[in-house]
C-alpha positions as CSV (number, residue, x, y, z in Angstrom):
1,X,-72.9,-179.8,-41.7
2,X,-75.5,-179.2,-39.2
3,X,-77.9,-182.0,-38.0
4,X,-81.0,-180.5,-39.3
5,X,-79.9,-180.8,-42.5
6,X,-78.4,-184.5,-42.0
7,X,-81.9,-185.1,-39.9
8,X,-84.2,-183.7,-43.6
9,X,-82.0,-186.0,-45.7
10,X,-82.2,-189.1,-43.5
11,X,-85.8,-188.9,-43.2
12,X,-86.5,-188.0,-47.4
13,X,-84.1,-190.8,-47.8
14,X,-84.3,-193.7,-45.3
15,X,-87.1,-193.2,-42.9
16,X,-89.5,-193.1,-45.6
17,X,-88.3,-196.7,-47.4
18,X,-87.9,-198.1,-44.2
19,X,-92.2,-197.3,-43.0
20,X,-92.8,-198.8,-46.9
21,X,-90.3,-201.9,-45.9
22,X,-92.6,-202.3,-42.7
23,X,-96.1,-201.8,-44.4
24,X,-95.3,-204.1,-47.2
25,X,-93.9,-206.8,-44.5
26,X,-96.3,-209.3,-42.6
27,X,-93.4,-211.9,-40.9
28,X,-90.8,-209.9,-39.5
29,X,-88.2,-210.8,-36.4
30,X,-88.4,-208.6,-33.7
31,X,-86.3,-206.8,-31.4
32,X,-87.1,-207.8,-28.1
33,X,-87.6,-205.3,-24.9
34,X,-84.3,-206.0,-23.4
35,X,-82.4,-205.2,-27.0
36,X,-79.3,-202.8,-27.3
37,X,-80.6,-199.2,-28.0
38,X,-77.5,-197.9,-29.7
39,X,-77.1,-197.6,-33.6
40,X,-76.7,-195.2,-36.3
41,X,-80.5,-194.0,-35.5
42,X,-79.8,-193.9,-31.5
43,X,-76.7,-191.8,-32.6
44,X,-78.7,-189.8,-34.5
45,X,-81.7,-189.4,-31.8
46,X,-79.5,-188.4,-29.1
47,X,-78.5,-185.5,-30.7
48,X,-81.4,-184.3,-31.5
49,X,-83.3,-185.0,-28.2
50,X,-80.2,-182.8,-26.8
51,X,-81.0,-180.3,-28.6
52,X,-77.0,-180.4,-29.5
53,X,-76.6,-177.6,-31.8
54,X,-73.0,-178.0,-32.4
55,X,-71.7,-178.9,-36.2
56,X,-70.0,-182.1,-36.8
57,X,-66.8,-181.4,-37.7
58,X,-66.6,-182.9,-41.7
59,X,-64.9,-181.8,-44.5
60,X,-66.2,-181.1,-47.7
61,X,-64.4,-183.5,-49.0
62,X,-66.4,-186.3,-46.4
63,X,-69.7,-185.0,-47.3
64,X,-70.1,-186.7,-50.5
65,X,-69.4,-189.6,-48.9
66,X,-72.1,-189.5,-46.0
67,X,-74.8,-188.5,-48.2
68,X,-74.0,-191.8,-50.5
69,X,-73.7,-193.9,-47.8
70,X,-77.5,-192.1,-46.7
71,X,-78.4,-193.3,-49.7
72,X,-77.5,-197.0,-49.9
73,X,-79.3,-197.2,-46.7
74,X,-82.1,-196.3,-48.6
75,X,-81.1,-198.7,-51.3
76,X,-80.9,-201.7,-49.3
77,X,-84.6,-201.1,-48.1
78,X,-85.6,-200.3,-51.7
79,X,-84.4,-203.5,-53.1
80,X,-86.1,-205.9,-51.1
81,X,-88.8,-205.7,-53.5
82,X,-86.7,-207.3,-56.2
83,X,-86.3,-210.5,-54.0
84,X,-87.4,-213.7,-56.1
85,X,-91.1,-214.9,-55.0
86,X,-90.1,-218.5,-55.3
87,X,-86.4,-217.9,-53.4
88,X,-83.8,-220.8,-53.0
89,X,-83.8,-221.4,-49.3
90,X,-80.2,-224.1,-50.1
91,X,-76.9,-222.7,-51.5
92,X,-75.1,-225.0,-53.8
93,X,-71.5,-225.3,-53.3
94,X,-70.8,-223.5,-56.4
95,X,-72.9,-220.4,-55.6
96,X,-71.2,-220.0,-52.0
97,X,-67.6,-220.4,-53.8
98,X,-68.8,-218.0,-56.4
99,X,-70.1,-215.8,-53.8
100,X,-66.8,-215.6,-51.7
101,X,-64.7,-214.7,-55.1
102,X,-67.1,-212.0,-55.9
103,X,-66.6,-210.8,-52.0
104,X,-63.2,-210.8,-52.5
105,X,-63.1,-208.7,-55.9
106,X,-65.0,-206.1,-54.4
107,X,-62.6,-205.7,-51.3
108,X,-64.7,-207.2,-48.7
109,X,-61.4,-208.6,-46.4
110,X,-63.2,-211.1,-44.5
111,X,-66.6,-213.4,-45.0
112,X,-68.3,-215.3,-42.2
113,X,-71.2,-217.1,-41.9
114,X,-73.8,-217.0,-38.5
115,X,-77.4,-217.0,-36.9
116,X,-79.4,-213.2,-35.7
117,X,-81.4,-214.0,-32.8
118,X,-84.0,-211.3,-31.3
119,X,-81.8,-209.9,-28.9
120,X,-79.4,-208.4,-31.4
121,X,-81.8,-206.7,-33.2
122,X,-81.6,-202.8,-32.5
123,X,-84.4,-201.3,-30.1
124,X,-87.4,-201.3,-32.1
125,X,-86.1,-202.3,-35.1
126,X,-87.1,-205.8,-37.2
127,X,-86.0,-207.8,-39.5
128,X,-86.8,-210.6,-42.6
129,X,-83.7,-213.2,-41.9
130,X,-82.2,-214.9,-39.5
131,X,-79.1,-216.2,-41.5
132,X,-76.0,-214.0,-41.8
133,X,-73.3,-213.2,-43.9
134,X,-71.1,-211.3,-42.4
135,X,-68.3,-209.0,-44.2
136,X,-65.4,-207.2,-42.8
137,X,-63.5,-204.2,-44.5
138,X,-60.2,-203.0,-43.0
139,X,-59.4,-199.3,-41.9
140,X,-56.4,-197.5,-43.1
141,X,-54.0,-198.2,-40.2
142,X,-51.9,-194.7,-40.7
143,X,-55.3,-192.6,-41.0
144,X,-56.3,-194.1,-37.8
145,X,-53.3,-193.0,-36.5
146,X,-53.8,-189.2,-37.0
147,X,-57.4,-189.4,-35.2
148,X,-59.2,-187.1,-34.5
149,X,-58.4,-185.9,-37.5
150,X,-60.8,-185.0,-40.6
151,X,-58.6,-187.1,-42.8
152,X,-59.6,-189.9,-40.7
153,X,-63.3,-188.8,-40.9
154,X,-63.2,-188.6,-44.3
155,X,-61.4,-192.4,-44.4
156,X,-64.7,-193.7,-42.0
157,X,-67.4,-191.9,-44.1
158,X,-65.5,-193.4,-46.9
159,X,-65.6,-196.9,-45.3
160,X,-68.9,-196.5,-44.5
161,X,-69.9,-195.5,-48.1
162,X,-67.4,-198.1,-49.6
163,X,-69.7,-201.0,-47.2
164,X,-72.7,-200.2,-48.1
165,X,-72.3,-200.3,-52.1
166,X,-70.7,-203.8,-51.2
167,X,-73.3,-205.2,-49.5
168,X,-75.7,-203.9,-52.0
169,X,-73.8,-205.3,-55.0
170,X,-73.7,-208.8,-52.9
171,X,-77.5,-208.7,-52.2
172,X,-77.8,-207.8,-55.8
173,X,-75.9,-211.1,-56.7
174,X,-78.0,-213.3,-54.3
175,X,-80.7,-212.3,-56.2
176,X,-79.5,-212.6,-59.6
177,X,-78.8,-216.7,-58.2
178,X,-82.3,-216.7,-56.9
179,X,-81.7,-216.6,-53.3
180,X,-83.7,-213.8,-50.9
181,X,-81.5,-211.2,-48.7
182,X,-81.9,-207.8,-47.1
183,X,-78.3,-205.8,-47.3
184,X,-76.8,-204.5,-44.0
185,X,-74.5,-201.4,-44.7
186,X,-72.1,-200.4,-42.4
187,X,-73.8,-197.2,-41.5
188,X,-77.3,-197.4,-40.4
189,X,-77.3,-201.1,-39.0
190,X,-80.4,-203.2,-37.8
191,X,-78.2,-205.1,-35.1
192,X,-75.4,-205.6,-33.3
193,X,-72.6,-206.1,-35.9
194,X,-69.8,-206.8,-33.9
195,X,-71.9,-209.6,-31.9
196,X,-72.5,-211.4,-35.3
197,X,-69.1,-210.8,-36.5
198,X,-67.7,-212.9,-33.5
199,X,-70.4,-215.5,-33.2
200,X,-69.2,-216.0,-36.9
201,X,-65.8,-216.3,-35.7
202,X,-64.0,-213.7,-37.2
203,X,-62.6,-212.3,-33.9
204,X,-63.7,-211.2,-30.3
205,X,-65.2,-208.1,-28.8
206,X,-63.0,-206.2,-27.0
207,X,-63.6,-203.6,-23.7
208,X,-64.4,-201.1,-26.0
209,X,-67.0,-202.8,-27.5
210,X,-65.8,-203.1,-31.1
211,X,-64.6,-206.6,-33.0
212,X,-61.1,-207.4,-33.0
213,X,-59.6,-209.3,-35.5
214,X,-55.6,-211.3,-35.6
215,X,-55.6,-209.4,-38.9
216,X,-56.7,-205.8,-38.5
217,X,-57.2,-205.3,-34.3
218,X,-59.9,-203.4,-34.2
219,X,-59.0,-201.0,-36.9
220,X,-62.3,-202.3,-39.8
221,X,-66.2,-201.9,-40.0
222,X,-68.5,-204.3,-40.4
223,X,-71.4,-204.8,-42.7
224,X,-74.0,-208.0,-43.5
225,X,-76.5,-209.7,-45.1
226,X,-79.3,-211.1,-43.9
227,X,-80.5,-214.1,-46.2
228,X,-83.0,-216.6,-46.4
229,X,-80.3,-219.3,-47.2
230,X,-80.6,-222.0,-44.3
231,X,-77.3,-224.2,-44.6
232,X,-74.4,-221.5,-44.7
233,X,-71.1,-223.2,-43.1
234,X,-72.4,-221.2,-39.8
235,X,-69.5,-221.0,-37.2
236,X,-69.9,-223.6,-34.4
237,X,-67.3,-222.0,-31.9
238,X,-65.0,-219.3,-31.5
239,X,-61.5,-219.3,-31.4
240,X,-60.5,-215.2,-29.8
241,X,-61.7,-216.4,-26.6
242,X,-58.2,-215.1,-24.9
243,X,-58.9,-211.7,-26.5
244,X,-61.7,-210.2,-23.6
245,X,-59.6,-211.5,-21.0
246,X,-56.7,-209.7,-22.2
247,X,-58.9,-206.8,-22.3
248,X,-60.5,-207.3,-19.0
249,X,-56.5,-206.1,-17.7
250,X,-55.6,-204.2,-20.2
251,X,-57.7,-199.9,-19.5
252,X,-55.7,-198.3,-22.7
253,X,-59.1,-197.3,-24.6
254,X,-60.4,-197.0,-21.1
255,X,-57.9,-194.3,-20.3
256,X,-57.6,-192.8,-23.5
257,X,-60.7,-192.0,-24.3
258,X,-61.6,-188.3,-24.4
259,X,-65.7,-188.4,-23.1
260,X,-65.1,-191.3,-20.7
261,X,-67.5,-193.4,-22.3
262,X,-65.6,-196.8,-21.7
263,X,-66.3,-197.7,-18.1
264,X,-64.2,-200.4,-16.1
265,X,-67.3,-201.7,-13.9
266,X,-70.2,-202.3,-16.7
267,X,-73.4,-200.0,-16.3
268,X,-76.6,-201.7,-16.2
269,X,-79.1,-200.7,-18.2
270,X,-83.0,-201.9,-19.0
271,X,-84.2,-205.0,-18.4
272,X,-80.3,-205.7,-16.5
273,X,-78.4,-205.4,-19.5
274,X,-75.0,-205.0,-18.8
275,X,-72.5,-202.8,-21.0
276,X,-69.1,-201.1,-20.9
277,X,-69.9,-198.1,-23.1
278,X,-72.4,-195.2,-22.3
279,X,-73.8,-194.3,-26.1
280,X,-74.5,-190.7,-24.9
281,X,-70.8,-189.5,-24.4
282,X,-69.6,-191.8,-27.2
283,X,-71.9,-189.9,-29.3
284,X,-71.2,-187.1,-28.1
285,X,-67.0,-187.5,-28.7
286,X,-67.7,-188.5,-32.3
287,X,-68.5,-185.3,-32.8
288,X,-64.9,-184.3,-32.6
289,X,-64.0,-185.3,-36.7
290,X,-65.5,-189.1,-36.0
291,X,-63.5,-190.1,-32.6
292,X,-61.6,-193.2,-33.1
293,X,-59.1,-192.8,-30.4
294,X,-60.4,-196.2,-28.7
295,X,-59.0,-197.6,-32.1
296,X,-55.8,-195.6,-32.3
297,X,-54.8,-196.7,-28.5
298,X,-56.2,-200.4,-28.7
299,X,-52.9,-202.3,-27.7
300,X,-54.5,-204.9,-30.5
301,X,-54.5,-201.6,-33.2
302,X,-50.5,-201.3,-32.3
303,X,-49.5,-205.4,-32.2
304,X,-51.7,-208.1,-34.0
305,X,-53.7,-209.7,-31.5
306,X,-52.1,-213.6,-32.1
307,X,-48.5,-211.4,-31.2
308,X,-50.0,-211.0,-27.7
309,X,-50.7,-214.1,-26.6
């Protein structure tokens, strides 16, 4: 599958709902100059402003898969328009519980609760909420172990598809309750996932910039919700602390990664951000059927993190 074609279906299909989300939005939260640049749309950019004309290597079997997820992008713009005029701002303790079952019957592993602020919003990007609900689906361990692999490409796009239609079934229930809420799929995020996924205490971010969790490693992908729902059992603290130092002497993604894209000494980029992982060569190596050989060598991947201690 070539870019163009990927680049004519993303714009028909999300670039379009997301300039009617934004001209049919007067209070937004914005990204701040000093924001992370890298998400699905960065990805997406690089390539093109590369003028990279090789195909990414996907099965037929994964494309059905990346054009769904494509389109629940589109789906969680669409919807907003279905959000109640006079929203619930207060959960009732029913509603969460209710909420957390219905999580759970679609697959959704792990639920936590936190606050976005600006500077986890993605370059450029904006957003209605500030209260999160954040979900967590686990990545087949022994597909992850083949990688790079097109079985394990088709298993992310799957994933990926798999998150969004959860998150849009969620936001769909929010609704139905009468609260407000702007899905998050796993592909084509807003912010910085794995930030939210730690504030909300669900596990740390390790050297290779992805969330590890005592239950998965950091072998899952995160999706969320933003909501207008102002007293969610938000996370105070968080208890993986021990997990970045581990990571700090451990180099095995480091090492094992196949465009160097994890460096030991953090680059510094705009405004003195500092980060581990330069997005051009980790794009670049996801080329080769999705990567995911930081995941497969994670020493968290092969041992559960609380094993480690």
């Amino acid at each position: 599958m070539k870019t163009k074609f990927l680049e004519k279906q993303m714009r028909k299909r999300v670039f379009r709902a997301m300039q009617d989300y934004r001209k049919n939005t007067q209070e937004t939260i914005k990204a701040l100059p000093e924001s992370p640049e890298f998400g699905f749309f960065t990805w997406f950019r690089i390539f093109q402003e590369k003028n990279i004309k090789a195909k990414i290597r996907i099965s037929i079997r994964a494309l059905p898969y990346v054009l769904r997820a494509i389109l629940g992008i589109r789906k969680s713009f669409k919807s907003l328009k279905k959000n109640p005029k006079n929203a619930l701002t207060s959960i009732t303790t029913e509603d969460l519980h209710e909420l957390e079952e219905y999580a759970k019957s679609l697959d959704v592993d792990k639920i936590g609760y936190t606050k976005l602020t600006p500077e986890l919003i993605l370059e450029s990007q904006e957003l209605l909420y500030d209260n999160i609900i954040v979900l967590i689906k686990e990545m087949d361990k022994n597909l992850i172990a083949l990688a790079p692999h097109k079985k394990t490409m088709v298993m992310i796009m799957k994933t990926y598809y798999q998150m969004g239609k959860q998150a849009n079934k969620i936001a769909k229930f929010l609704r139905k309750k009468g609260y407000s809420c702007h899905a998050g799929p796993a592909l084509g995020g807003l912010s910085l996932y794995p930030v939210l996924a730690q504030r909300a205490d669900l596990g740390a971010i390790g050297r290779h910039g992805l969330l590890i969790t005592p239950e998965f490693g950091p072998r899952q992908r995160i999706a969320v919700i933003y909501t207008n729902i102002t007293n969610l059992p938000i996370a105070k603290s968080n208890s993986y602390g021990w997990i970045p130092e581990f990571c700090k002497k451990c180099v095995r993604c480091m090492e094992a990664c196949p465009t160097k894209a994890i460096y030991d000494t953090p680059i510094q980029k705009a405004h003195g951000r500092l980060t581990h992982i330069d997005v051009e060569k980790c794009a670049q190596g996801f080329l080769n059927y999705g990567c995911s050989i930081c995941i497969k060598e994670c020493t968290f991947n092969k041992n559960p993190p609380e094993k480690m201690r």
